[in-house]
VEXDREN-2710 file (C-alpha; in Angstrom, 1 decimal):
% VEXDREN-2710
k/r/px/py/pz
1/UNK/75.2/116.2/83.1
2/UNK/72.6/113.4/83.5
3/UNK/70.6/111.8/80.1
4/UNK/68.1/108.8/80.5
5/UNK/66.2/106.6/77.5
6/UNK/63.7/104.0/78.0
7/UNK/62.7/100.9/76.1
8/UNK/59.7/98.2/76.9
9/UNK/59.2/95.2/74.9
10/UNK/56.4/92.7/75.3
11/UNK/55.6/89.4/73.2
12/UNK/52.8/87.2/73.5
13/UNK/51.6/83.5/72.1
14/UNK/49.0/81.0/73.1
15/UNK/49.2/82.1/76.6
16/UNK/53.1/82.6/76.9
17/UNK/54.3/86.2/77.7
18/UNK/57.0/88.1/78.5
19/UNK/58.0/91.3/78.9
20/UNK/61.4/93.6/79.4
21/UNK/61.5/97.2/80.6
22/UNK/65.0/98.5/80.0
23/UNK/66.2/101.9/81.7
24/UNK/69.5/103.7/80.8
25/UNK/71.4/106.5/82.3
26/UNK/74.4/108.2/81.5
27/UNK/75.8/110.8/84.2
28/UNK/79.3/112.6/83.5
29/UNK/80.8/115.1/86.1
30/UNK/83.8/117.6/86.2
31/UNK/85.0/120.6/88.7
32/UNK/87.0/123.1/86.8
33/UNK/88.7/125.6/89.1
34/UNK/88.0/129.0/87.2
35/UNK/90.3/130.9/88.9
36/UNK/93.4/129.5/87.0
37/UNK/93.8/129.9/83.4
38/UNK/93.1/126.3/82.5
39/UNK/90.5/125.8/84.2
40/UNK/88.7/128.7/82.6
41/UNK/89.8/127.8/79.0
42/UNK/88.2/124.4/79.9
43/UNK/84.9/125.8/81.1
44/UNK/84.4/127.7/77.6
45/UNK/85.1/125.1/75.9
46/UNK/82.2/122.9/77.8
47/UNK/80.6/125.9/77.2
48/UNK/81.3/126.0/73.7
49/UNK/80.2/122.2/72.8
50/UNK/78.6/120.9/75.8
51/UNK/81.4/118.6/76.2
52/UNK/82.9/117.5/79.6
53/UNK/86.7/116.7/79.5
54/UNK/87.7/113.5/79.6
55/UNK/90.7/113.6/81.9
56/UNK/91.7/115.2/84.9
57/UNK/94.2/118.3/84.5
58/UNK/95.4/121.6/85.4
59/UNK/92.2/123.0/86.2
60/UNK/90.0/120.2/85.8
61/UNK/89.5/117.2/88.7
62/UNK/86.9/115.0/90.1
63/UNK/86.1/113.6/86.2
64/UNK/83.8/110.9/86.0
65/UNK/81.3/108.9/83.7
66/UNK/78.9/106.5/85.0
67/UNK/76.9/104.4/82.8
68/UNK/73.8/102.8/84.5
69/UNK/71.7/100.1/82.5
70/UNK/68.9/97.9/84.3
71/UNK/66.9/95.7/82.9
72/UNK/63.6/93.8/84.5
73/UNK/62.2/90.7/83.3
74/UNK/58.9/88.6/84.1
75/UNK/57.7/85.9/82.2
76/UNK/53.5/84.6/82.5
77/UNK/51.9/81.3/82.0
78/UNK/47.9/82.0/81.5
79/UNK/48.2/85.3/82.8
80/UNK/50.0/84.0/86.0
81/UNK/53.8/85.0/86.4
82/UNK/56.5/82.5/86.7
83/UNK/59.5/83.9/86.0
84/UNK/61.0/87.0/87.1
85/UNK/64.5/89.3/87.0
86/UNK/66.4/91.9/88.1
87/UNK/69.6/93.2/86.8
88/UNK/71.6/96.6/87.6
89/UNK/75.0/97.3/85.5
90/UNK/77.1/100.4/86.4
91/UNK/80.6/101.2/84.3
92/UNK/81.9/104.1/86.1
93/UNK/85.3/105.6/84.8
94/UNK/87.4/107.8/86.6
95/UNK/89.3/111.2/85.1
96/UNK/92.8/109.3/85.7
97/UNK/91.8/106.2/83.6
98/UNK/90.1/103.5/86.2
99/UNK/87.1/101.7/85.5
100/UNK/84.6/99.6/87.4
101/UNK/81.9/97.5/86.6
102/UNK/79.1/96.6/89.0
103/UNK/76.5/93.8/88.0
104/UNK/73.8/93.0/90.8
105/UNK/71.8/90.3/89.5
106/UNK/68.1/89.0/91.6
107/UNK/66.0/86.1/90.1
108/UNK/62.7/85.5/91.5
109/UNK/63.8/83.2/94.2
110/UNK/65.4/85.8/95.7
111/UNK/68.9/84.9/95.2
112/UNK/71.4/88.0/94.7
113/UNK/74.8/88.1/93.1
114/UNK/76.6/91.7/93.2
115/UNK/79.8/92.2/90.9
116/UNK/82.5/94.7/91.1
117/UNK/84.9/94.4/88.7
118/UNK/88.2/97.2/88.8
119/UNK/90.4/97.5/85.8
120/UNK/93.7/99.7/86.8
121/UNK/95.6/101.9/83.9
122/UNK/98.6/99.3/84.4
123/UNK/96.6/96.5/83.1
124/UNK/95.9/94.9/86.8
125/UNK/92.7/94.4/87.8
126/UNK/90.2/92.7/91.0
127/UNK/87.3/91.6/90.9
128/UNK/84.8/91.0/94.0
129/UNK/81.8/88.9/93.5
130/UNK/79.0/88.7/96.4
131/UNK/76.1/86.0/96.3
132/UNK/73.7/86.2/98.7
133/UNK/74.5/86.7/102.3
134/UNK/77.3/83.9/102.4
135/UNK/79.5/83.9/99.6
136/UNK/82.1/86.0/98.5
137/UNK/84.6/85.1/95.3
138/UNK/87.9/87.3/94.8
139/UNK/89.9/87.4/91.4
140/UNK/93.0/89.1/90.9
141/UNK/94.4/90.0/87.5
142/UNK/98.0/90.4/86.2
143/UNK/99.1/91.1/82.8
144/UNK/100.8/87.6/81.5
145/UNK/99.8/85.5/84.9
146/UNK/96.8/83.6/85.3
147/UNK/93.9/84.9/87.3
148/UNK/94.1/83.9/90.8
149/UNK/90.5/83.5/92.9
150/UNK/90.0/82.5/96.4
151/UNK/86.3/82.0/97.7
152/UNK/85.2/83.4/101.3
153/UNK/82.4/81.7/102.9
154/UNK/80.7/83.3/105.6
155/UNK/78.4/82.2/108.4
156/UNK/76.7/85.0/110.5
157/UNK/73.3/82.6/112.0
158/UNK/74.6/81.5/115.3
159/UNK/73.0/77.7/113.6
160/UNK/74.6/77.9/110.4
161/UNK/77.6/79.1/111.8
162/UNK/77.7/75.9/114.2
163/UNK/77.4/73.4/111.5
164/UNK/79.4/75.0/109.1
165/UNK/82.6/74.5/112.2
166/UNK/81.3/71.0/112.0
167/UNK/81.5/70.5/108.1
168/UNK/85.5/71.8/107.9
169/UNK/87.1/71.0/111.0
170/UNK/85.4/67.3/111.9
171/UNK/84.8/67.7/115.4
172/UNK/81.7/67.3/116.6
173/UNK/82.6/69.5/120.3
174/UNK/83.6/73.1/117.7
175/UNK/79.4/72.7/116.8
176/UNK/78.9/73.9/120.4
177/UNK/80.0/77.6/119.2
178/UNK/77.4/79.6/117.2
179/UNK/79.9/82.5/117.0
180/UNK/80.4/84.0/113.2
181/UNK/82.5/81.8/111.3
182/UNK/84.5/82.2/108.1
183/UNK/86.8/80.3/105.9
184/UNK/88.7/80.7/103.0
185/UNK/88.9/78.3/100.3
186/UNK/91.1/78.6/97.3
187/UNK/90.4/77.3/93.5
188/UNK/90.6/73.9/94.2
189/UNK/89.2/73.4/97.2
190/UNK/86.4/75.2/95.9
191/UNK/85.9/72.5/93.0
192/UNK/86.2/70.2/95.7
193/UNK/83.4/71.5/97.9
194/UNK/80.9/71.9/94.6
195/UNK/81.6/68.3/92.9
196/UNK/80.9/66.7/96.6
197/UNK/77.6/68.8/97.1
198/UNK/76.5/69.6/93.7
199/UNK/77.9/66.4/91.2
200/UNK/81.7/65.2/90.2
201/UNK/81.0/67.3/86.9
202/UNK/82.1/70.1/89.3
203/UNK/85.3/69.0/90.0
204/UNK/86.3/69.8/85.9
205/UNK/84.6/73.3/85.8
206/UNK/82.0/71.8/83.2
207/UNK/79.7/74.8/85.1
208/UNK/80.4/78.7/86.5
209/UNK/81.3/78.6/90.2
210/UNK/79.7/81.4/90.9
211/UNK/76.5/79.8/89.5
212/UNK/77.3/76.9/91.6
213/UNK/78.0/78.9/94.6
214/UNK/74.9/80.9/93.8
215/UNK/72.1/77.7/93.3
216/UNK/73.8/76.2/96.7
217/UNK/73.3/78.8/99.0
218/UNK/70.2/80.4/97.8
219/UNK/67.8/79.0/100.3
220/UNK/70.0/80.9/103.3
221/UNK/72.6/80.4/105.3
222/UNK/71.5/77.3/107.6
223/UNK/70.5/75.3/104.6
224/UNK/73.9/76.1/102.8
225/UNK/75.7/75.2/106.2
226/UNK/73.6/72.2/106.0
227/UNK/74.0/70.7/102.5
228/UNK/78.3/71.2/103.3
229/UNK/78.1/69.2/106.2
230/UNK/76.0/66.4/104.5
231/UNK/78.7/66.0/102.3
232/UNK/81.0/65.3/104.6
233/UNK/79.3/61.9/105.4
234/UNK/80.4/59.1/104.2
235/UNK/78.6/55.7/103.3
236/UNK/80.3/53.8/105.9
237/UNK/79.3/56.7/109.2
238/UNK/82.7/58.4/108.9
239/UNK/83.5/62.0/108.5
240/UNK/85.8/63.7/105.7
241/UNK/85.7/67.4/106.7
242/UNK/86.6/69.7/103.9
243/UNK/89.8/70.9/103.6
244/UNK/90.5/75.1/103.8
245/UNK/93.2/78.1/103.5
246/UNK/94.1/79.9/106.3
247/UNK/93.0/83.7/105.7
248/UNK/95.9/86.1/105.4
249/UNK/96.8/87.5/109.3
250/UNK/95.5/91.0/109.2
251/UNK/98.2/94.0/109.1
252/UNK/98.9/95.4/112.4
253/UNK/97.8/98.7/112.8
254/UNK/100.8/101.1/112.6
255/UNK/102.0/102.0/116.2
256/UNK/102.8/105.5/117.5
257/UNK/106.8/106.3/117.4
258/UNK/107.8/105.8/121.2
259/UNK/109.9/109.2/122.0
260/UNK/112.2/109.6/125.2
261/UNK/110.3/111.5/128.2
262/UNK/110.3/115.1/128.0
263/UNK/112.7/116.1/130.8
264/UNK/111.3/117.8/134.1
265/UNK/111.8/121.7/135.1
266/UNK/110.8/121.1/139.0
END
């Protein structure tokens, strides 16, 4: 079952304008197994009042509601546009009681920022926040702890990639390798790396770190990589590389269970 409304707003005034075109769509989904008894009492009853269950059961399986809202924004000067935006919202629910949110926002510079945000029936929850190709924030949720976030930065220009090796580990000879390079910072070091590019105001969380994160690397990865490592200088021709967090060791793949050799019938 799919539903959609519209809505378009425009205001005008001595040559200002702006307008908003807002698109929202509701989808809701169910598989009800007729051949057992529940299933079948469940069908009539969507049947009946053209309502989909709500939960998975005996009979019923694959629920899900998605709600879909996105929204487009431009603003003109003189008829000329100088402002414009792009933002996509999802809440999708599950028939065992998890929801996600995804937010994917794109302002007319082109910047992106993607959200995915996963609420768990126990009261856990992670969220993963993208911005643009280099950036990627990770918050974890537990009922009566504080949120935890770490912030993966990623270089995948062979360019980038070499001056970014420059900016955290301070040797000039690891800039000769334009392999992919990635480091993990956690909440701190993160503060640490805005108030040194961005302004010391940084360093208190006067301003979002994702909006931080977002304005610095905006212009692509070399010019990120760039701005890091021209923060590292100091006045007097030194270097003070930022500091990072190891990234967890991945889990070995499980191994196959070694079994004696089978015996020989020659």
């Amino acid at each position: 079952m799919t539903s959609q409304g519209r809505q378009r707003d425009a205001a005008s005034a001595r040559g200002l304008e702006g307008r908003q075109d807002q698109r929202l769509e509701r989808t809701q989904t169910a598989d009800f197994n007729i051949t057992q008894p529940e299933g079948r009492a469940a069908y009539q009853d969507f049947l009946r009042t053209g309502q989909l269950p709500s939960q998975n059961g005996p009979g019923v399986s694959n629920v899900g509601t998605t709600d879909g809202l996105e929204q487009n924004r431009s603003g003109r000067v003189m008829g000329r546009e100088v402002a414009t935006s792009e933002r996509r919202t999802n809440l999708t629910g599950d028939g065992d009681g998890n929801q996600t949110v995804r937010q994917t926002d794109r302002n007319v510079a082109g910047s992106t920022q993607a959200t995915d945000l996963r609420l768990n029936p126990d009261g856990t929850g992670q969220g993963d926040t993208r911005i643009n190709d280099s950036v990627r924030a990770t918050t974890t949720t537990r009922p009566g702890q504080p949120a935890e976030t770490h912030y993966d930065l990623t270089f995948t220009d062979p360019n980038a990639a070499r001056i970014a090796r420059g900016a955290f580990s301070g040797d000039d000879a690891a800039m000769n390798d334009g392999s992919p390079y990635s480091v993990r910072l956690n909440e701190s070091q993160a503060r640490e790396l805005l108030g040194r590019t961005l302004g010391p105001d940084m360093a208190g969380g006067q301003r979002p770190m994702d909006q931080a994160f977002r304005a610095l690397s905006q212009r692509g990865q070399e010019t990120f990589a760039t701005s890091l490592f021209n923060a590292t200088q100091s006045p007097d021709g030194s270097r003070r590389p930022f500091a990072s967090t190891p990234a967890p060791t991945p889990t070995p793949a499980a191994t196959q269970p070694q079994f004696e050799p089978a015996p020989s019938i020659s």
